[in-house]
C-alpha positions as CSV (number, residue, x, y, z in Angstrom):
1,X,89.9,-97.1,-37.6
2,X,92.5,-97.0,-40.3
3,X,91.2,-97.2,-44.0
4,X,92.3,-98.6,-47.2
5,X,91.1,-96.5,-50.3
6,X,91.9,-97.0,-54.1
7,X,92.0,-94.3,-56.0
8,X,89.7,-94.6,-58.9
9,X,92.3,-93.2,-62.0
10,X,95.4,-95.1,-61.6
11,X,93.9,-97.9,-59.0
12,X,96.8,-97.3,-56.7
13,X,95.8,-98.1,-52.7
14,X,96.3,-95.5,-50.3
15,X,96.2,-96.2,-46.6
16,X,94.2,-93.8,-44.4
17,X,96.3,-94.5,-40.9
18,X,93.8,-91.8,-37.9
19,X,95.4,-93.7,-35.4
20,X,98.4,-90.9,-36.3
21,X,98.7,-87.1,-36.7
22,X,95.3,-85.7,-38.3
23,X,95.6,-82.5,-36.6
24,X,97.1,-79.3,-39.1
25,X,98.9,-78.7,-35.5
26,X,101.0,-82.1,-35.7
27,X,102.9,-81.4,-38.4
28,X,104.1,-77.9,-37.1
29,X,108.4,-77.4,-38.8
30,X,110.2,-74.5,-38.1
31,X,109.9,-71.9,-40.8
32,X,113.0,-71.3,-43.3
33,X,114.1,-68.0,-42.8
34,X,114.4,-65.6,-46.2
35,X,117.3,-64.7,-46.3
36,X,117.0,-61.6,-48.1
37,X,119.8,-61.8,-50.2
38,X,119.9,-61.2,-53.6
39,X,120.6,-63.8,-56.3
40,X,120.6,-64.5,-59.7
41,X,117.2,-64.6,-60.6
42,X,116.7,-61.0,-59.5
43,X,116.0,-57.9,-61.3
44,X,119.2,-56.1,-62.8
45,X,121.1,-59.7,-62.3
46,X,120.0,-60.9,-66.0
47,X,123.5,-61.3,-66.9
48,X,123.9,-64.2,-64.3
49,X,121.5,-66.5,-66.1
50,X,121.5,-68.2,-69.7
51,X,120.4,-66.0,-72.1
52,X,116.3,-66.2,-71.5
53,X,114.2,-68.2,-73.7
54,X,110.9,-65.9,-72.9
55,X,110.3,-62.9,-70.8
56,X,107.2,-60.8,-70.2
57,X,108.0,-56.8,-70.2
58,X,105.6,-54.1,-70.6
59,X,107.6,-52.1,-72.2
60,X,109.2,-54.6,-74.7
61,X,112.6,-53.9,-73.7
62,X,115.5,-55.6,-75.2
63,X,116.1,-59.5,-73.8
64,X,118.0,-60.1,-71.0
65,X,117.7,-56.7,-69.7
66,X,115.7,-55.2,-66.5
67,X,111.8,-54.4,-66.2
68,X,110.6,-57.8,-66.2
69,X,108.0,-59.3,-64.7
70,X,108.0,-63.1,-65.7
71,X,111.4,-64.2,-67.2
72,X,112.4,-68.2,-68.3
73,X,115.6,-69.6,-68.6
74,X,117.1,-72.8,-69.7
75,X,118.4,-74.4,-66.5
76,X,122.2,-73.5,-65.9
77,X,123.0,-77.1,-64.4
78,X,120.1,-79.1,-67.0
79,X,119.1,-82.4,-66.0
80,X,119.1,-82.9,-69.7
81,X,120.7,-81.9,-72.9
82,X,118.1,-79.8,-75.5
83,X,121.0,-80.7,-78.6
84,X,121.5,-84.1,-80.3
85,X,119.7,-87.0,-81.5
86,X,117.9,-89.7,-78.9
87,X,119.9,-92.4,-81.1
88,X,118.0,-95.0,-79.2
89,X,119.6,-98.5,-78.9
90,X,119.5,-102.2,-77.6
91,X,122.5,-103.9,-75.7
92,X,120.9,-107.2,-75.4
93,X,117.6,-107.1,-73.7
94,X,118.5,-103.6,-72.4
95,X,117.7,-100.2,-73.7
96,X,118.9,-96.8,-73.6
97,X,118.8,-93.5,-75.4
98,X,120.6,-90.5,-75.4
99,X,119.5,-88.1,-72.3
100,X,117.9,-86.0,-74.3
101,X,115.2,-83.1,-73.2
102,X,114.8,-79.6,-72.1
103,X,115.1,-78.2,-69.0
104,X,113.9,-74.2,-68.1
105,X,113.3,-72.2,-64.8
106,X,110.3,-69.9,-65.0
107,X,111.1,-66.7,-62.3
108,X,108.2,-66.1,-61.3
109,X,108.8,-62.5,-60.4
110,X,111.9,-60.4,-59.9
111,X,111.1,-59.7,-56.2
112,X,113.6,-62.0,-54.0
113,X,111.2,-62.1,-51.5
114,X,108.3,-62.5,-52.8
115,X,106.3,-66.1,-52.7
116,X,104.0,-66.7,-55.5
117,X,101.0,-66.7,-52.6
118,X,101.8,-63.5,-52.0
119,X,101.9,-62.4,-55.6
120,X,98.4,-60.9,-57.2
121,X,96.2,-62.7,-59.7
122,X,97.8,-60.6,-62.5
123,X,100.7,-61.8,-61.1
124,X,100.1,-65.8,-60.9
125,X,98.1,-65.4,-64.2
126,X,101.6,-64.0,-65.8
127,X,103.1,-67.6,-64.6
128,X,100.4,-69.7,-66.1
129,X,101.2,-67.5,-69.5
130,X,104.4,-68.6,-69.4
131,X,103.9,-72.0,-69.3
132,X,101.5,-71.9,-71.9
133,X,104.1,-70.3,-74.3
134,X,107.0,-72.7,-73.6
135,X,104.6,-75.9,-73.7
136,X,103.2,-74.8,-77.3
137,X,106.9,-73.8,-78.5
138,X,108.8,-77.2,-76.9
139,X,105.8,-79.4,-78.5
140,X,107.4,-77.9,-82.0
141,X,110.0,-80.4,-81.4
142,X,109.3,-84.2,-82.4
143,X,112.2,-85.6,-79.9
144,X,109.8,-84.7,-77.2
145,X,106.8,-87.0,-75.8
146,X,105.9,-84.8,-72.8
147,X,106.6,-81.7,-70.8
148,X,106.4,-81.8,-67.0
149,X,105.6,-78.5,-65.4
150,X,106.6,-78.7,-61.5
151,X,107.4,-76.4,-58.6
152,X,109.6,-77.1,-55.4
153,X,109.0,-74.7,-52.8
154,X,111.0,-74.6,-49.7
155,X,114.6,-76.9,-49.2
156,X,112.6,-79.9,-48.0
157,X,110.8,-79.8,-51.2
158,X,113.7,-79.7,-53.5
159,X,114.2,-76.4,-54.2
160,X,118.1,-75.0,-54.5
161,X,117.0,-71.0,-54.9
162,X,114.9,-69.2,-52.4
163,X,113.7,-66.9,-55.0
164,X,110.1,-68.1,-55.8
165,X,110.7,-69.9,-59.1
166,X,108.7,-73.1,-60.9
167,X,110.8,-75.6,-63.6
168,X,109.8,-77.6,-66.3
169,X,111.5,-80.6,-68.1
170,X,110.9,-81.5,-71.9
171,X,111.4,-85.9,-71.8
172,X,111.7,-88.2,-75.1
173,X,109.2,-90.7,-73.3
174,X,106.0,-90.5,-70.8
175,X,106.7,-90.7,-67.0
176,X,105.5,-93.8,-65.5
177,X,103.3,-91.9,-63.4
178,X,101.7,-90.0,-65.8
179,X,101.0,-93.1,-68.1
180,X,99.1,-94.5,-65.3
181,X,96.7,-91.6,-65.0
182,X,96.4,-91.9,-69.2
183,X,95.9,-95.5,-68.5
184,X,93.6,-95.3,-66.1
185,X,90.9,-93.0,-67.5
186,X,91.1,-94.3,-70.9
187,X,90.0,-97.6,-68.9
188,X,87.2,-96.3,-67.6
189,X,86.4,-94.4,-70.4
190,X,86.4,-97.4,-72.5
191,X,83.9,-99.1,-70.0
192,X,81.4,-96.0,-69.0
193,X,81.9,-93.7,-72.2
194,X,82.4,-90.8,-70.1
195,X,85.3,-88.8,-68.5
196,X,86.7,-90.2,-64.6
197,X,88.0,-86.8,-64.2
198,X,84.4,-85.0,-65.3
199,X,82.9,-87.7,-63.0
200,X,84.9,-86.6,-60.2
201,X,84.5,-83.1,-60.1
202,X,80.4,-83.5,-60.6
203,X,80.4,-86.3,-57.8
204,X,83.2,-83.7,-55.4
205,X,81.0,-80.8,-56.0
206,X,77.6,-82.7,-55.2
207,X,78.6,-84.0,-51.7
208,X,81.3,-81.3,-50.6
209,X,82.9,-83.3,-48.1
210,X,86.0,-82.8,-49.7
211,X,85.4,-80.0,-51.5
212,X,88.2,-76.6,-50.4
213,X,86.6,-74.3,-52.6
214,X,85.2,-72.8,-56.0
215,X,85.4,-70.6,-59.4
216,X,83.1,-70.4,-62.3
217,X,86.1,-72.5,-64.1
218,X,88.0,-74.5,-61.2
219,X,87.3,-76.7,-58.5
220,X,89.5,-77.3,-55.7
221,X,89.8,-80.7,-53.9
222,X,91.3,-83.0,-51.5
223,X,90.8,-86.2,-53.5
224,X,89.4,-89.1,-52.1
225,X,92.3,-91.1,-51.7
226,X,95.4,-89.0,-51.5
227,X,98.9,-90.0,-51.1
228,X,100.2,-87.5,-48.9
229,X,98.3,-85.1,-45.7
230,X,96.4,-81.9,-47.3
231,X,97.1,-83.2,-50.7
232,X,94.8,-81.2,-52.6
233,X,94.1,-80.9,-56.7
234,X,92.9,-77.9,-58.9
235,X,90.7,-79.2,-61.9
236,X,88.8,-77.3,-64.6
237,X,85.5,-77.7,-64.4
238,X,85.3,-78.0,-68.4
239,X,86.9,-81.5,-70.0
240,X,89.9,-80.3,-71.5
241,X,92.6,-82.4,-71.9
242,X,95.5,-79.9,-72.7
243,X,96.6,-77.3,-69.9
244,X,98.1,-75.7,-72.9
245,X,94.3,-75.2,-75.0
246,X,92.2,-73.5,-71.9
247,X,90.6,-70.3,-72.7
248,X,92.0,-66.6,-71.5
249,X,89.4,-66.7,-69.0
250,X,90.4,-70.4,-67.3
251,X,93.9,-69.0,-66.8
252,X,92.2,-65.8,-64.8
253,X,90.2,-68.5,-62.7
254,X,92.8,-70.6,-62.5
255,X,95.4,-67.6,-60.8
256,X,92.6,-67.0,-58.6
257,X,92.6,-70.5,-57.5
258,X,96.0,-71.6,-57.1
259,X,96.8,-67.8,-55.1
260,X,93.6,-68.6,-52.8
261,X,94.8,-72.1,-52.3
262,X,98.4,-71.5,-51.4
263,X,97.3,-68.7,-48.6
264,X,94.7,-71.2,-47.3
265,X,97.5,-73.9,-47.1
266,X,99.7,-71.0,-45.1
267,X,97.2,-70.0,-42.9
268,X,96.2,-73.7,-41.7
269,X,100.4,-75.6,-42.3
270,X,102.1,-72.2,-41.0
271,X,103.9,-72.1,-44.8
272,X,105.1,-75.2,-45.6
273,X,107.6,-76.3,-48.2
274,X,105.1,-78.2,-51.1
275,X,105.5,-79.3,-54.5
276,X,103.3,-79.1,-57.2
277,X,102.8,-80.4,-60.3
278,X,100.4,-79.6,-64.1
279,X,99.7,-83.0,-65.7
280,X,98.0,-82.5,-69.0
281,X,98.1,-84.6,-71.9
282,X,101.5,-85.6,-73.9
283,X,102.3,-83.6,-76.7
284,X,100.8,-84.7,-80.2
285,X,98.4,-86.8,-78.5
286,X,94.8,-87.0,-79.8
287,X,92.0,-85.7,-77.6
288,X,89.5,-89.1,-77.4
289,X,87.6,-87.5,-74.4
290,X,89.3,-89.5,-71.6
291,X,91.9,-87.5,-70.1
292,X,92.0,-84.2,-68.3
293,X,94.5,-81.6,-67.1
294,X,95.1,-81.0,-63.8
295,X,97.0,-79.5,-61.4
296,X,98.5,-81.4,-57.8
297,X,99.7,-79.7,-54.9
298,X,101.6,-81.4,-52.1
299,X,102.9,-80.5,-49.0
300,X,105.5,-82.0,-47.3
301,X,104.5,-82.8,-44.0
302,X,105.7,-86.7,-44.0
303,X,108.1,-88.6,-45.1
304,X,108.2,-91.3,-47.6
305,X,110.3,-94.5,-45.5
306,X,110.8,-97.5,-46.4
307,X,107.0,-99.6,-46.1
308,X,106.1,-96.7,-49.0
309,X,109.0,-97.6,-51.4
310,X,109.1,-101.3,-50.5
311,X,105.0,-101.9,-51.2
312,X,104.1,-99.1,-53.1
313,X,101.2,-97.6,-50.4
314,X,101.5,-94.8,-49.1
315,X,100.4,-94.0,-44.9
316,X,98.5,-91.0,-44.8
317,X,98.1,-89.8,-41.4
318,X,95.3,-87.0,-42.3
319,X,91.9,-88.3,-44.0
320,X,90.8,-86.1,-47.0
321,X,87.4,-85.0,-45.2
322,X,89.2,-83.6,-42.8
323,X,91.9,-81.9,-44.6
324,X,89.2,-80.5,-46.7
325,X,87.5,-78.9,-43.9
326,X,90.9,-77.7,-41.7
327,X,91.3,-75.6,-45.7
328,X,88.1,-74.8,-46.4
329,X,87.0,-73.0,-43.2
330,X,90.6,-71.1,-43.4
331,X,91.1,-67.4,-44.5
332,X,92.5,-67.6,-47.7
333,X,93.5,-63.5,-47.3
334,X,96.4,-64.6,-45.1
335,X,100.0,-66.0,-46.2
């Protein structure tokens, strides 16, 4: 029987559809085949880039030279402009601003053919490190509101470059998407004086039924009403609303997590092309208890048509229970 759910954050409606593909098996896409070639995110190719921003060398070599082993990059074809002034203005009842922002590419190692689930924890924890640094240095600047972090891994997901790399855009205002979340748990904050996110984890990890797995700092989830098949989120088990403030130890754990989660999604989706995001709290904002980071991963398994962008539901063929389970009894030492 096909459910309705409403997600308990941003009270969007899902729609649970098991008359369709529930199966990991029924959404089976040929691979993409590496390639192999180099490109210009690889080691001894620094020349091909802009002129890196941050780069993490244990030798402390010179910038934009070899012996990397995380390297960022302003983005050589920006979707917006780091210099100028927002010079925001009204034409009438409409409004616009300059497009102003920041856009870098984190390379996330100088292997071509490497996938950050095949990377070690040292490795992943190296990424996270990286995005620390630029989030604390871009929130320097008062022209920006908040900092997306995203990935797009595989074509279908977006991504123009093979070589294992993760983006992240500076914006003069707050997503839509990401004020609904703020929106949402300061709501229920206001009416239960505790955390929706804190709730969720204690509630995830007393009935398991949706619960992929577990560190001392992270929990990892299929949430109850999720937009898309084998959508699955990473949260810290510890309210924190700033990815940016967690402690040396969460980013260990949270390496740990995110590599054991990508080679559980490999081993059950055959590698699919995913995206994911790190929504954490705009920049400046005070901490008043009701938000809290997290990280979303989604495959891309179905398509978005046209009942999705004309309504706003999404149809997810594959119910979170069973998603869970499919990624939970999977070996996460494959990729």
């Amino acid at each position: 029987m096909p459910e309705l759910r409403k997600d308990p954050i941003v009270g969007r409606w899902v729609i649970i559809s098991t008359e369709r593909a529930r199966r990991p098996s029924d959404f089976t896409r040929p691979r993409e085949a590496r390639r192999g070639t180099a490109c210009a995110f690889c080691a001894g190719r620094e020349g091909e880039t802009p002129p890196e921003v941050l780069a993490f060398r244990s030798d402390g070599g010179l910038p934009n030279t070899g012996n990397w082993t995380v390297r960022v990059v302003p983005n050589k074809f920006p979707a917006l402009r780091i210099e100028g002034e927002l010079a925001p203005e009204g034409e009438g009842i409409f409004d616009r601003m300059n497009g102003i922002g920041a856009h870098e590419v984190v390379i996330e190692t100088p292997d071509h053919n490497a996938d950050l689930a095949q990377l070690t924890p040292k490795q992943i924890e190296g990424v996270l490190w990286a995005y620390r640094e630029r989030l604390v240095d871009l929130q320097k600047d008062p022209r920006f509101r908040y900092i997306l972090i995203f990935k797009n891994h595989g074509a279908d997901a977006g991504a123009s470059l093979e070589h294992t790399h993760s983006q992240l855009i500076a914006l003069p205002i707050i997503p839509l998407y990401v004020a609904e979340e703020l929106n949402g748990a300061r709501e229920y904050y206001r009416h239960r004086q505790r955390c929706v996110f804190c709730d969720l984890v204690r509630q995830e990890l007393a009935s398991k039924t949706r619960l992929v797995a577990e560190t001392e700092d992270f929990v990892t989830l299929c949430p109850f009403a999720p937009r898309f098949p084998f959508e699955t989120w990473i949260l810290p088990k510890r309210h924190g609303e700033a990815f940016e403030r967690s402690t040396e130890r969460e980013y260990r754990n949270l390496a740990g997590a995110v590599g054991d989660f990508l080679r559980r999604m490999n081993t059950v989706l055959d590698s699919p092309p995913y995206n994911y995001v790190i929504h954490s709290s705009p920049a400046g904002e005070p901490d008043d208890g009701s938000y809290h980071w997290h990280l979303e991963i989604m495959p891309k398994l179905t398509k978005v048509a046209g009942f999705e962008w004309g309504t706003g539901f999404y149809i997810n063929p594959t119910p979170p229970e069973d998603a869970a389970r499919f990624l939970r009894d999977a070996s996460a030492s494959s990729s």
